[in-house]
PQR file with spaces between the fields and no chain letter, atoms N, CA, C, O and H, PARSE charges and radii, in Angstrom:
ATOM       1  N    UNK     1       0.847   -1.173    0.000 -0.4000 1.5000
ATOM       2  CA   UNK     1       0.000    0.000    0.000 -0.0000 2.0000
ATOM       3  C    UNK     1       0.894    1.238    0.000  0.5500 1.7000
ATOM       4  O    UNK     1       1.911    1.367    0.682 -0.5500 1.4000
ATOM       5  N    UNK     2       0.361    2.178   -0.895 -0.4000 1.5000
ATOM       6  CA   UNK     2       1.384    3.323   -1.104 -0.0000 2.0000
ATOM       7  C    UNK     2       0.721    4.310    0.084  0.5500 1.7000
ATOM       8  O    UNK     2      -0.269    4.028    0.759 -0.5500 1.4000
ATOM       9  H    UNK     2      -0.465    2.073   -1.449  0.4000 1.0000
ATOM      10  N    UNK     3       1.763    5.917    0.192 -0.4000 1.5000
ATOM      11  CA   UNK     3       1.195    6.406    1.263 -0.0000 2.0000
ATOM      12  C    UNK     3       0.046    7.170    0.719  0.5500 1.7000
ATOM      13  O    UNK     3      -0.064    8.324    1.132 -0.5500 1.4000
ATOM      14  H    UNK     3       2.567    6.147   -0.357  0.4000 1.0000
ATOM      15  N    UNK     4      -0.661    6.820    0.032 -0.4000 1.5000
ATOM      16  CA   UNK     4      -1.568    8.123   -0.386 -0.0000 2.0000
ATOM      17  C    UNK     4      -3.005    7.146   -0.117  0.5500 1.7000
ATOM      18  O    UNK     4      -4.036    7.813   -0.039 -0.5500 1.4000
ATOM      19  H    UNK     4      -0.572    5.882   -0.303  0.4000 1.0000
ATOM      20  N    UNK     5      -3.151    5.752    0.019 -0.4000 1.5000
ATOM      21  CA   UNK     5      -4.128    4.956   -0.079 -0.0000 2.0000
ATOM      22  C    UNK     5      -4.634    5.138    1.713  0.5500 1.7000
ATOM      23  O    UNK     5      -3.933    5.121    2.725 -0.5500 1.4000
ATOM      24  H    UNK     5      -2.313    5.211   -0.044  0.4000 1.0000
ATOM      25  N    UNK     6      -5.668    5.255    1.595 -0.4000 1.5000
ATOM      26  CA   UNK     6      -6.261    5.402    2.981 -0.0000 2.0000
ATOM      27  C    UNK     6      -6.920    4.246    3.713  0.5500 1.7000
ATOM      28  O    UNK     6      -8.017    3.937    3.247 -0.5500 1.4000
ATOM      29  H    UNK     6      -6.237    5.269    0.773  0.4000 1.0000
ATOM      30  N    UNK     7      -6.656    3.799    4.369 -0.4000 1.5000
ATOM      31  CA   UNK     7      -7.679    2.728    5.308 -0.0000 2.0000
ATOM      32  C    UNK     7      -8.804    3.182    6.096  0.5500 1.7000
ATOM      33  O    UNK     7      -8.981    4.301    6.576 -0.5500 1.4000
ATOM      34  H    UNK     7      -5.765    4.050    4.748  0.4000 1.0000
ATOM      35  N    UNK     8      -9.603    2.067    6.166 -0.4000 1.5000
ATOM      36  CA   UNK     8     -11.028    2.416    6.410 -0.0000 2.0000
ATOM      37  C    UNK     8     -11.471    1.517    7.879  0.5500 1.7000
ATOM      38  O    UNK     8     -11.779    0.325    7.876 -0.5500 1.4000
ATOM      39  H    UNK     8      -9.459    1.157    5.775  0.4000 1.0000
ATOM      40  N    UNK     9     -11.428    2.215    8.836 -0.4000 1.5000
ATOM      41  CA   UNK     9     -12.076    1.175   10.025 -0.0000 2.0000
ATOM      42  C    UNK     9     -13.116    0.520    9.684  0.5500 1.7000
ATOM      43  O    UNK     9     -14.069    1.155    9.232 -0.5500 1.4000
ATOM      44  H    UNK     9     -11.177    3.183    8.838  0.4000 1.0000
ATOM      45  N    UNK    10     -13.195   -0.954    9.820 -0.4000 1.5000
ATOM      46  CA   UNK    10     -14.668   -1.629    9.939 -0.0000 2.0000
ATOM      47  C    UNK    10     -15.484   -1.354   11.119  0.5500 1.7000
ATOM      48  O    UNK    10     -15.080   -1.841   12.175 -0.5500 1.4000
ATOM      49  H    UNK    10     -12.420   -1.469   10.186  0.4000 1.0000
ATOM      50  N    UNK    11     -16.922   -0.428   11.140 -0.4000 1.5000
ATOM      51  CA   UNK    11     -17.988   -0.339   12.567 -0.0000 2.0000
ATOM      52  C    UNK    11     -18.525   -1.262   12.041  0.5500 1.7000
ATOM      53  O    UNK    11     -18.397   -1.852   10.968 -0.5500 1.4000
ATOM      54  H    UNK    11     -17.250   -0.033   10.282  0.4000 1.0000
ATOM      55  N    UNK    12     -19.570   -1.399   13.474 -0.4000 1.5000
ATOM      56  CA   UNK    12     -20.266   -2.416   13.603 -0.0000 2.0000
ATOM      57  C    UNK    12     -21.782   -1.059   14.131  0.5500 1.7000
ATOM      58  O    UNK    12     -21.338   -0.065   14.706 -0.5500 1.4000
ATOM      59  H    UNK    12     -19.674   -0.919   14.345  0.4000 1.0000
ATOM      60  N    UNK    13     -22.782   -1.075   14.002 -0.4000 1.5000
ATOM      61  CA   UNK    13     -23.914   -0.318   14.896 -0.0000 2.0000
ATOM      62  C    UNK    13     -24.583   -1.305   15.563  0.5500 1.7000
ATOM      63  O    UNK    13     -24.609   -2.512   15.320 -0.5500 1.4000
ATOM      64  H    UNK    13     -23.143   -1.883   13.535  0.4000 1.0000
ATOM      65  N    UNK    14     -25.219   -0.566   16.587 -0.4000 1.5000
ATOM      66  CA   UNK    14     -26.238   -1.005   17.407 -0.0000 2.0000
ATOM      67  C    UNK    14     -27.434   -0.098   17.575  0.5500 1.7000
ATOM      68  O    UNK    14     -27.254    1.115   17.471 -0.5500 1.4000
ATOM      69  H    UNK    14     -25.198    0.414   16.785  0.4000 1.0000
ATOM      70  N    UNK    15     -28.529   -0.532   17.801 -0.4000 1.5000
ATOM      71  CA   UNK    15     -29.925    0.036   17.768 -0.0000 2.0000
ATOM      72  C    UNK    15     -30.928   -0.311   18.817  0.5500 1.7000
ATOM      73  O    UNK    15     -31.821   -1.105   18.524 -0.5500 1.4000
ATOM      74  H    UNK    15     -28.675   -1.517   17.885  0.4000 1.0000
ATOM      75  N    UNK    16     -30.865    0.217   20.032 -0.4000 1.5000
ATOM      76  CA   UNK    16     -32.111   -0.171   21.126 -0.0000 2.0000
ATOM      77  C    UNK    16     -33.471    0.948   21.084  0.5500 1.7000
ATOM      78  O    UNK    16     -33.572    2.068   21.585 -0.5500 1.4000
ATOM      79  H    UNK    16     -30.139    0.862   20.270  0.4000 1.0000
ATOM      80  N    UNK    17     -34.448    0.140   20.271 -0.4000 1.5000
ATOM      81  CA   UNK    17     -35.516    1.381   20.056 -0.0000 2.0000
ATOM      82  C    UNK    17     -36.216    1.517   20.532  0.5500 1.7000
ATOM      83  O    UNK    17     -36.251    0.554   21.298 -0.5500 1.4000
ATOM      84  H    UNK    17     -34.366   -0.770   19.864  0.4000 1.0000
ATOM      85  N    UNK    18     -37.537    2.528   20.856 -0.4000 1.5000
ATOM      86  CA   UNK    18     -38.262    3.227   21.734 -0.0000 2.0000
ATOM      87  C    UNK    18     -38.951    3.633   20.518  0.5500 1.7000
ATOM      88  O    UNK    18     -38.590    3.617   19.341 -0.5500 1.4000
ATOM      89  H    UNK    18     -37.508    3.310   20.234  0.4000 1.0000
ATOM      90  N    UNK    19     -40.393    4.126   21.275 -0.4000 1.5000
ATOM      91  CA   UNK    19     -41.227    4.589   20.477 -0.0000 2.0000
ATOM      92  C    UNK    19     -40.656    6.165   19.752  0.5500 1.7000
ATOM      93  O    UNK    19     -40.694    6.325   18.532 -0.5500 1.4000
ATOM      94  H    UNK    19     -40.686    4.139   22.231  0.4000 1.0000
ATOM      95  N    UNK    20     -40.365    6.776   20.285 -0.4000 1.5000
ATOM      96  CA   UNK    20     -39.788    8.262   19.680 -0.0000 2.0000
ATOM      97  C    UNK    20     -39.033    8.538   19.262  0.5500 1.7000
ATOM      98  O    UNK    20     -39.010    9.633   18.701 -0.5500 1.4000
ATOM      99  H    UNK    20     -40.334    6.646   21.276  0.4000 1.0000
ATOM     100  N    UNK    21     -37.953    7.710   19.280 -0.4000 1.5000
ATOM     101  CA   UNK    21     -36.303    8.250   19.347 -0.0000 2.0000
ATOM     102  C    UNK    21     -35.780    6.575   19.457  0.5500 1.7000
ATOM     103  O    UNK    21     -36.392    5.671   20.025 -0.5500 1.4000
ATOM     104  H    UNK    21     -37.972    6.820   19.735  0.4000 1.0000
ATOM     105  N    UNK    22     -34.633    6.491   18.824 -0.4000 1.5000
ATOM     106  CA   UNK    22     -33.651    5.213   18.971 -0.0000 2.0000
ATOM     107  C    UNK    22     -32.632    5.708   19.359  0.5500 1.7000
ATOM     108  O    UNK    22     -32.257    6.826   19.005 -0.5500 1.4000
ATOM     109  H    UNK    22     -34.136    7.226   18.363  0.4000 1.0000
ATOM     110  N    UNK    23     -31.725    4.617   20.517 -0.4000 1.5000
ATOM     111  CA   UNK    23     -30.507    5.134   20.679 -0.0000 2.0000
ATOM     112  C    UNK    23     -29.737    4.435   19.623  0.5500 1.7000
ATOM     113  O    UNK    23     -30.262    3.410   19.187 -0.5500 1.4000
ATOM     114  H    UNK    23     -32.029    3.709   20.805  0.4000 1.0000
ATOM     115  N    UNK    24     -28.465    4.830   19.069 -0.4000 1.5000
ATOM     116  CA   UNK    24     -27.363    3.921   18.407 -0.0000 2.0000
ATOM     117  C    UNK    24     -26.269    3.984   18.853  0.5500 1.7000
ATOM     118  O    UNK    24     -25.897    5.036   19.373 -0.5500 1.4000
ATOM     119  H    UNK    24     -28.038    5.663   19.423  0.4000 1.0000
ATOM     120  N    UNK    25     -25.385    2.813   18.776 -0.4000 1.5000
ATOM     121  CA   UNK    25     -23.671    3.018   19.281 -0.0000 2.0000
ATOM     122  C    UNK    25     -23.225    2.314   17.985  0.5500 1.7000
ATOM     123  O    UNK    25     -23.786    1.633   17.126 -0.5500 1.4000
ATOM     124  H    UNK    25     -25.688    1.958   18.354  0.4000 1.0000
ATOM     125  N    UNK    26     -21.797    2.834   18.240 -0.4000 1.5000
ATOM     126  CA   UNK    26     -20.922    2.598   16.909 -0.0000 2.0000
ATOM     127  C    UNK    26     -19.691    1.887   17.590  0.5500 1.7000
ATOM     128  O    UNK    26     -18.948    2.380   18.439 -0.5500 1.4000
ATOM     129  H    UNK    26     -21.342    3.388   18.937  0.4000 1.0000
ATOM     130  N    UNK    27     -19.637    0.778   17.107 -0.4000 1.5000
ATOM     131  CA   UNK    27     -17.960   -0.139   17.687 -0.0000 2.0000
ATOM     132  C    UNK    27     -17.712   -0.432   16.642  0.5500 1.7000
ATOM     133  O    UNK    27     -18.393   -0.704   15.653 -0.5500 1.4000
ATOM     134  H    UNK    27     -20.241    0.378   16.418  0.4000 1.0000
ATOM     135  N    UNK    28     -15.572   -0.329   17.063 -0.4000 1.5000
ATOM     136  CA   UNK    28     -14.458   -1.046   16.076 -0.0000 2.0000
ATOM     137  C    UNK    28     -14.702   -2.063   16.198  0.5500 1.7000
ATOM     138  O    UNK    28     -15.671   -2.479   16.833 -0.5500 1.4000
ATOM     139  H    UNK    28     -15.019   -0.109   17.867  0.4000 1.0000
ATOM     140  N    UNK    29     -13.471   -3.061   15.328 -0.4000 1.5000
ATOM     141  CA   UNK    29     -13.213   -4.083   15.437 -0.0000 2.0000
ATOM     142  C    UNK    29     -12.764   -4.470   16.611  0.5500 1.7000
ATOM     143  O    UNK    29     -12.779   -5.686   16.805 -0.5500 1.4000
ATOM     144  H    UNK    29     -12.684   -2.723   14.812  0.4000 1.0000
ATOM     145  N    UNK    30     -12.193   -3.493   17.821 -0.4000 1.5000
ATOM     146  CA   UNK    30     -11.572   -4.372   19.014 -0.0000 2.0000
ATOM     147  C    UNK    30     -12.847   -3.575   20.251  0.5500 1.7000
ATOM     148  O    UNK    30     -12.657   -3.023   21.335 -0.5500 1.4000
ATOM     149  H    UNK    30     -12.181   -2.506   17.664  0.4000 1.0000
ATOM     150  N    UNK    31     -14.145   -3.851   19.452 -0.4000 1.5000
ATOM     151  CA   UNK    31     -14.913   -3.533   20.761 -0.0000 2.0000
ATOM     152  C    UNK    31     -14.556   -1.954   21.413  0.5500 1.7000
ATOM     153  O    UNK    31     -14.225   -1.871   22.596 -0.5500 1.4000
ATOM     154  H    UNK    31     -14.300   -4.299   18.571  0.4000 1.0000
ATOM     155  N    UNK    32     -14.622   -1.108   20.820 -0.4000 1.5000
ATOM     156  CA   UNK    32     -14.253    0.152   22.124 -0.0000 2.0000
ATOM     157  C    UNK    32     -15.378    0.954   20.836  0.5500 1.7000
ATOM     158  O    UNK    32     -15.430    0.865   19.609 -0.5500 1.4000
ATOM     159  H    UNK    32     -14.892   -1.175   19.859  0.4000 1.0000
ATOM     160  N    UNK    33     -16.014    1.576   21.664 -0.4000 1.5000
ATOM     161  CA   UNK    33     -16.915    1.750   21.564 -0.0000 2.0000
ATOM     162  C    UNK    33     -16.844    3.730   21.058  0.5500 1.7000
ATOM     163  O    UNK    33     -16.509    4.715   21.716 -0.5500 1.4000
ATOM     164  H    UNK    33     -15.972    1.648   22.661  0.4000 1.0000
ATOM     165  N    UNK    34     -17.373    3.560   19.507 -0.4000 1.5000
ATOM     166  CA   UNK    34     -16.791    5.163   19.377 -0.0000 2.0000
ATOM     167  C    UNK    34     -18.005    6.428   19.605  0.5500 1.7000
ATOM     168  O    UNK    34     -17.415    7.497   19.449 -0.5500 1.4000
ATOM     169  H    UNK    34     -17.645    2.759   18.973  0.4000 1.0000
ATOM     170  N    UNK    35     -18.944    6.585   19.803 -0.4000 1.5000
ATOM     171  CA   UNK    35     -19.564    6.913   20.265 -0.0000 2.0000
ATOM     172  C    UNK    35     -20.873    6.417   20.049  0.5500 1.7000
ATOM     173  O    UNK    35     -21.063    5.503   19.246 -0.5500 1.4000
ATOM     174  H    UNK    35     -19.424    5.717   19.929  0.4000 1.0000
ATOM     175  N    UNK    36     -22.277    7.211   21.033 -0.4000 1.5000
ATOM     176  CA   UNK    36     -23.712    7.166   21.235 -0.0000 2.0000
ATOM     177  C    UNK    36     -24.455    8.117   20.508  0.5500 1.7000
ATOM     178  O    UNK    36     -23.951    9.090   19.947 -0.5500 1.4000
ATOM     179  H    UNK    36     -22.124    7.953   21.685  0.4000 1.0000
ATOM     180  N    UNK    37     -25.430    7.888   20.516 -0.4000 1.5000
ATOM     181  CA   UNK    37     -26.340    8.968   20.030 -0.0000 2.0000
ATOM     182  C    UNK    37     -27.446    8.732   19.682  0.5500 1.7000
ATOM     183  O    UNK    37     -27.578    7.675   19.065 -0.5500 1.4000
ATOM     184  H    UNK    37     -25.839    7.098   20.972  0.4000 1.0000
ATOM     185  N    UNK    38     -28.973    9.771   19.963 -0.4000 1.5000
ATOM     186  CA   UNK    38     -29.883    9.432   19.650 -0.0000 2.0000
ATOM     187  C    UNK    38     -30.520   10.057   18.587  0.5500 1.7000
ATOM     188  O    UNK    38     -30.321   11.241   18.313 -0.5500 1.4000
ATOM     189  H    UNK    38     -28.866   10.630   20.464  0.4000 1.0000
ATOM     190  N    UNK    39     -31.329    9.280   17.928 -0.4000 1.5000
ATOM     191  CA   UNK    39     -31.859    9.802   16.563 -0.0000 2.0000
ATOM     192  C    UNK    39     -33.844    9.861   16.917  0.5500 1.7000
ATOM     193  O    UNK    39     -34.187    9.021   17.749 -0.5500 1.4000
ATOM     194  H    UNK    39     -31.491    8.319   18.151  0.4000 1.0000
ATOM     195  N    UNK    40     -34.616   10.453   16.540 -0.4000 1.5000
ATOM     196  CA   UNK    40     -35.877   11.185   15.974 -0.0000 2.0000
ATOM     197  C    UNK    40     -36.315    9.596   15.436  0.5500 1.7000
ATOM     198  O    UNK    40     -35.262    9.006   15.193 -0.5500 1.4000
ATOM     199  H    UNK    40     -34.338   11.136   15.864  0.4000 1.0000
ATOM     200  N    UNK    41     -37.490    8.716   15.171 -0.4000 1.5000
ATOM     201  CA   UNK    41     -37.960    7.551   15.254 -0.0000 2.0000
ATOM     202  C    UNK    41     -39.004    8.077   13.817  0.5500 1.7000
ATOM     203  O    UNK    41     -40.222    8.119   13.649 -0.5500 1.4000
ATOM     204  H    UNK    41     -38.345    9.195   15.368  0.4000 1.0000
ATOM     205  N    UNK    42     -37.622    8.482   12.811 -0.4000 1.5000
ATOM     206  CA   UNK    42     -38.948    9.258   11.955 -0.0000 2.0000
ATOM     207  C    UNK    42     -38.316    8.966   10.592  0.5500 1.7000
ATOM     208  O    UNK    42     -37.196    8.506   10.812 -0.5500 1.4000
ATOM     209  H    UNK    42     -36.632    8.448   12.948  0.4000 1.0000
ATOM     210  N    UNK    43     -38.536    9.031    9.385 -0.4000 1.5000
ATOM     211  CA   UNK    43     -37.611    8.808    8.357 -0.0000 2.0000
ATOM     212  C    UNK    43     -36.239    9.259    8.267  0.5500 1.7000
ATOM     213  O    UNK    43     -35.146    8.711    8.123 -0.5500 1.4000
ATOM     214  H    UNK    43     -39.446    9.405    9.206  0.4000 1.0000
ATOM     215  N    UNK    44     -36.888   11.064    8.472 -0.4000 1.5000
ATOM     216  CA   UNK    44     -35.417   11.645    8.336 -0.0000 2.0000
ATOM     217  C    UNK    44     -34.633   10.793    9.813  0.5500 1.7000
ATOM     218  O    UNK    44     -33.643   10.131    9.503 -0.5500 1.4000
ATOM     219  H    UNK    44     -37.776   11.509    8.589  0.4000 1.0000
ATOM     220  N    UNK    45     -34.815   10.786   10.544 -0.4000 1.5000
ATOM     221  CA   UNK    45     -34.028   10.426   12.115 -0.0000 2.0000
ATOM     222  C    UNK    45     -33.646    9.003   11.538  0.5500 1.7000
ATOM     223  O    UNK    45     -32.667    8.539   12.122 -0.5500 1.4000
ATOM     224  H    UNK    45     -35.620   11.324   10.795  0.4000 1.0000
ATOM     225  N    UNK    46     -34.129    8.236   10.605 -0.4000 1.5000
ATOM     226  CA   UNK    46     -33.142    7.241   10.382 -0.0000 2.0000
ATOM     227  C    UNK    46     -32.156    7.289    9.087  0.5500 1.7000
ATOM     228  O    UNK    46     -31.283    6.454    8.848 -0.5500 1.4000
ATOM     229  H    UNK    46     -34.925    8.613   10.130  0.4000 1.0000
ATOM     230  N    UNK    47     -32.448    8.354    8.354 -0.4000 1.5000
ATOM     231  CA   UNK    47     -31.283    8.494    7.575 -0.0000 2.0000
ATOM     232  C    UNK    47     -30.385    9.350    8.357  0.5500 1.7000
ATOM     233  O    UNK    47     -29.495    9.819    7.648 -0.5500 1.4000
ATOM     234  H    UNK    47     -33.158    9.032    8.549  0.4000 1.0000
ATOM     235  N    UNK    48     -30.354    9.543    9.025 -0.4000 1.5000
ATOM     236  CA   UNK    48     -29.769   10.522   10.213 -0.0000 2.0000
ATOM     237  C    UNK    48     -28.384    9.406   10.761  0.5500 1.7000
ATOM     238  O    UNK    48     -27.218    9.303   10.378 -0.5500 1.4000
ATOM     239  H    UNK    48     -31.078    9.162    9.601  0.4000 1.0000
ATOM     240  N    UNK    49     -28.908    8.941   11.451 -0.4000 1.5000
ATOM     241  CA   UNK    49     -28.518    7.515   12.030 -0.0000 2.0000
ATOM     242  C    UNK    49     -27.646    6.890   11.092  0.5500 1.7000
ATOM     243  O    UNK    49     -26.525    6.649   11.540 -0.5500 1.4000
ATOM     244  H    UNK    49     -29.855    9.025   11.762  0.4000 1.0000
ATOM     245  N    UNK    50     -27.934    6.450    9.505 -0.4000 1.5000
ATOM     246  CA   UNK    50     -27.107    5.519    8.977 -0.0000 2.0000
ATOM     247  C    UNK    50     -26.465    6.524    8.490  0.5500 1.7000
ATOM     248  O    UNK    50     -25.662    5.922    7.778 -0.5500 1.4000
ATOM     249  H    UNK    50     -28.845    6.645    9.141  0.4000 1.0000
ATOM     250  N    UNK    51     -26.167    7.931    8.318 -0.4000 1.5000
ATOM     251  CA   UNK    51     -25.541    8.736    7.653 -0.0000 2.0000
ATOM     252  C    UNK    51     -24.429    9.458    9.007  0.5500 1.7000
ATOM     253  O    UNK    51     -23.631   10.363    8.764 -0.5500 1.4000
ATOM     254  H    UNK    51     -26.819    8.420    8.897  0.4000 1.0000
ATOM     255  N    UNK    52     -24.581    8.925   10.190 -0.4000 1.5000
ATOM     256  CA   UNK    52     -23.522    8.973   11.676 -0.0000 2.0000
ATOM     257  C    UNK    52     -22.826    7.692   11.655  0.5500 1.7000
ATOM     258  O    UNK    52     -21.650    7.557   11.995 -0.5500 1.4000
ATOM     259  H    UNK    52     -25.229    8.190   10.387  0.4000 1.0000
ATOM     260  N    UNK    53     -23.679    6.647   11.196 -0.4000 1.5000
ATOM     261  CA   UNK    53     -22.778    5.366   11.282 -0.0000 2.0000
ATOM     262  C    UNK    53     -21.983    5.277   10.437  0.5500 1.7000
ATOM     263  O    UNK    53     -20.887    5.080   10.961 -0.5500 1.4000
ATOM     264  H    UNK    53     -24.633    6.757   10.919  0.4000 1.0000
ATOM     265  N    UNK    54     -21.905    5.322    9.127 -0.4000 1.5000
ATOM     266  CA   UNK    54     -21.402    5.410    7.904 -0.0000 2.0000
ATOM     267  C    UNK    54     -19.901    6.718    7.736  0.5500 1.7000
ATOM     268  O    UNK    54     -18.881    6.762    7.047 -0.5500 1.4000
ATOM     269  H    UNK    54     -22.796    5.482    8.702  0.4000 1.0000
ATOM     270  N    UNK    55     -20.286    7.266    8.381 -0.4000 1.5000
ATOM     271  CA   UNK    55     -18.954    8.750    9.051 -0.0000 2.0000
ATOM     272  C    UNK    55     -18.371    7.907   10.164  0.5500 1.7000
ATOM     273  O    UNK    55     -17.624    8.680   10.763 -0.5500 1.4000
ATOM     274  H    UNK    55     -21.114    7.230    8.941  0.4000 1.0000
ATOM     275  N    UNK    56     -18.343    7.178   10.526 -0.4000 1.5000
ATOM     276  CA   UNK    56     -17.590    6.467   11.010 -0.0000 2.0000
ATOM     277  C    UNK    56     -16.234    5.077   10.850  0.5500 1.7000
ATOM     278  O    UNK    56     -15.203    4.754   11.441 -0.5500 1.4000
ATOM     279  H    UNK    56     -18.950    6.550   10.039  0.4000 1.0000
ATOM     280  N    UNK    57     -16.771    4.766   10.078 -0.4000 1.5000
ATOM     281  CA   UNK    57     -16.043    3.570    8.825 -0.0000 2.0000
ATOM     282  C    UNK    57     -17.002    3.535    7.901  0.5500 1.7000
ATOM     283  O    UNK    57     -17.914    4.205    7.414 -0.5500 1.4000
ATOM     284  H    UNK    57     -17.608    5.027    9.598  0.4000 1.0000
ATOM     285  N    UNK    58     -16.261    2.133    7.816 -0.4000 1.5000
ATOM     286  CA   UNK    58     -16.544    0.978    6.826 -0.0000 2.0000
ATOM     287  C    UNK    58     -17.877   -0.132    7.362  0.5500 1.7000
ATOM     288  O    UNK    58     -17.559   -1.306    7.548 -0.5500 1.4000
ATOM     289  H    UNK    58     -15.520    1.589    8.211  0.4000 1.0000
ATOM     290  N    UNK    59     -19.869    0.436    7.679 -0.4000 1.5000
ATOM     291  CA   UNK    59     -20.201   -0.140    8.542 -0.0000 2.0000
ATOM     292  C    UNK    59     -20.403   -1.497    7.394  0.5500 1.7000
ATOM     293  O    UNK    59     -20.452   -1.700    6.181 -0.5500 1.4000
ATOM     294  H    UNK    59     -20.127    1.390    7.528  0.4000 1.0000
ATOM     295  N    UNK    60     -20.489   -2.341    8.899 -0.4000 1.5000
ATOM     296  CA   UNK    60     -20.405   -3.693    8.171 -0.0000 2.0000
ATOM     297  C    UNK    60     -21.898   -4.722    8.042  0.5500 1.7000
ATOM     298  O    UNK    60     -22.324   -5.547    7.234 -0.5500 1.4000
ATOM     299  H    UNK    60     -20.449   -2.175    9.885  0.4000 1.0000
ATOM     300  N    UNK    61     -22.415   -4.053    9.480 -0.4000 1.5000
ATOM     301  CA   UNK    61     -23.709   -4.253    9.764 -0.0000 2.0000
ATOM     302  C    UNK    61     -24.428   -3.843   11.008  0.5500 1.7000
ATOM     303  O    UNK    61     -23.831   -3.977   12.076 -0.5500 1.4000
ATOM     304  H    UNK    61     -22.070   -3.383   10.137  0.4000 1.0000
ATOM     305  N    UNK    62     -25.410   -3.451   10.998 -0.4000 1.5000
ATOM     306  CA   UNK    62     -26.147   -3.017   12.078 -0.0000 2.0000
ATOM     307  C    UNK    62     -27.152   -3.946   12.804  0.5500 1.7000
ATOM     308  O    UNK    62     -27.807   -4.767   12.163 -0.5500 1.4000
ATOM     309  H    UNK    62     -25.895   -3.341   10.130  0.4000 1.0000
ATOM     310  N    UNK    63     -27.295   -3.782   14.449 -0.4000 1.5000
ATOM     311  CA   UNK    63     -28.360   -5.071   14.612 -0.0000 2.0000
ATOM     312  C    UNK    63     -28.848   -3.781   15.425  0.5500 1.7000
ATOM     313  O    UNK    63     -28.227   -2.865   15.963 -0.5500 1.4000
ATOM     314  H    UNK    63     -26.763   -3.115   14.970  0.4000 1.0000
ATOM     315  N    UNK    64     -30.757   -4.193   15.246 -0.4000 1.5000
ATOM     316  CA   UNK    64     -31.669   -3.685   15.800 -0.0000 2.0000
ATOM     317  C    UNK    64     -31.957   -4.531   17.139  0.5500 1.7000
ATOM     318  O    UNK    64     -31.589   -5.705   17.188 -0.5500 1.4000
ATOM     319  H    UNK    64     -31.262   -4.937   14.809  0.4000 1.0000
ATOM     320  N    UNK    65     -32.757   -3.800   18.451 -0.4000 1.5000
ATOM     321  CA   UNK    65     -33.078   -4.351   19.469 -0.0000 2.0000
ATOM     322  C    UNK    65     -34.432   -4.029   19.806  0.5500 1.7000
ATOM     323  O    UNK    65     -34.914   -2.899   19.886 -0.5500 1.4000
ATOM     324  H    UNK    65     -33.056   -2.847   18.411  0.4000 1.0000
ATOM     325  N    UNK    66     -35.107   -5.332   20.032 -0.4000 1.5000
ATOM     326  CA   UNK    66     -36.905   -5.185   20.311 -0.0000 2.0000
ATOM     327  C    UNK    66     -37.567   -4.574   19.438  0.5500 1.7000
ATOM     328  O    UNK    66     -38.546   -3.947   19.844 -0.5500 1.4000
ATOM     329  H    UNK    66     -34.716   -6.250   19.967  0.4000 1.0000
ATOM     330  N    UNK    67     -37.327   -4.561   18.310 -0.4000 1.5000
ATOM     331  CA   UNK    67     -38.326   -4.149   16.884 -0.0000 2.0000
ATOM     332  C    UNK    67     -39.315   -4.209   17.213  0.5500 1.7000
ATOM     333  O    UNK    67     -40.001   -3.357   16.649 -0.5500 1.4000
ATOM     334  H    UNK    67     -36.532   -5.071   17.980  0.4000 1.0000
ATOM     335  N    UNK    68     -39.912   -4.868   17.963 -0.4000 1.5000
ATOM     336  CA   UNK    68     -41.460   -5.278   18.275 -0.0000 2.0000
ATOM     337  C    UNK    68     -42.339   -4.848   19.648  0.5500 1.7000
ATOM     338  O    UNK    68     -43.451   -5.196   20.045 -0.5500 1.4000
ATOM     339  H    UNK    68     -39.354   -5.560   18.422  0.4000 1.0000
ATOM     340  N    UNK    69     -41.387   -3.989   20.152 -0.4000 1.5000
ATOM     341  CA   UNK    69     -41.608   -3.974   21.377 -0.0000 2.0000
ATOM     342  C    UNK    69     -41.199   -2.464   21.785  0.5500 1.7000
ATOM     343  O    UNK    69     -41.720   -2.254   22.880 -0.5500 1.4000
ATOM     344  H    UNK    69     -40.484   -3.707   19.829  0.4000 1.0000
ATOM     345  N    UNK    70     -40.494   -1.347   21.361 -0.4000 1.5000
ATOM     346  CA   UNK    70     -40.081   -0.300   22.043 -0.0000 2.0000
ATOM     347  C    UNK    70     -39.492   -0.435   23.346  0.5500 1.7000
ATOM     348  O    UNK    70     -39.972    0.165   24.308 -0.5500 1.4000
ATOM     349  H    UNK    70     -40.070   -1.517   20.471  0.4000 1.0000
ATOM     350  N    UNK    71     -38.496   -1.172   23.447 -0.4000 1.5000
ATOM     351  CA   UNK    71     -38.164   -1.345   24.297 -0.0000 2.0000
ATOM     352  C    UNK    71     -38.553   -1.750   25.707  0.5500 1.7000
ATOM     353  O    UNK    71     -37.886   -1.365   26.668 -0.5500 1.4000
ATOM     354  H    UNK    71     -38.106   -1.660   22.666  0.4000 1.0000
ATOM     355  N    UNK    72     -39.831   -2.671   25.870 -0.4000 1.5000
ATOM     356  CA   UNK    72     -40.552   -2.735   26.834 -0.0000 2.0000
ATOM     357  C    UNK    72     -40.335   -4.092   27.573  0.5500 1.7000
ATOM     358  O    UNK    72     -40.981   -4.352   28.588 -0.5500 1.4000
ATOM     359  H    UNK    72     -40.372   -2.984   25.089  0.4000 1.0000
């Protein structure tokens, strides 16, 4: 690799949702966790969300929590 080629961290997201608002976290590959944040439970608030995860690396995949449930 020459010096001009850039590397790309692989994230991983996470998603624990609620009726209004979802929280998300963003982890490397060695688990440390690069930041939180909550997004609006609304279209724009989820392009919101994959457009914070995505500024972060290379995401690889995201897992949702209690889809069915708001967190209850």
């Amino acid at each position: 690799m020459d010096g001009n080629e850039k590397t790309t961290r692989v994230v991983v997201g996470g998603v624990d949702t609620h009726k209004d608002l979802h929280v998300a976290a963003i982890v490397d590959e060695q688990d440390h966790v690069l930041g939180t944040q909550s997004f609006p439970a609304t279209r724009q608030g989820y392009r919101q969300m994959l457009a914070w995860m995505h500024a972060a690396g290379d995401l690889l995949r995201v897992g949702v929590e209690s889809t069915g449930s708001y967190g209850a």
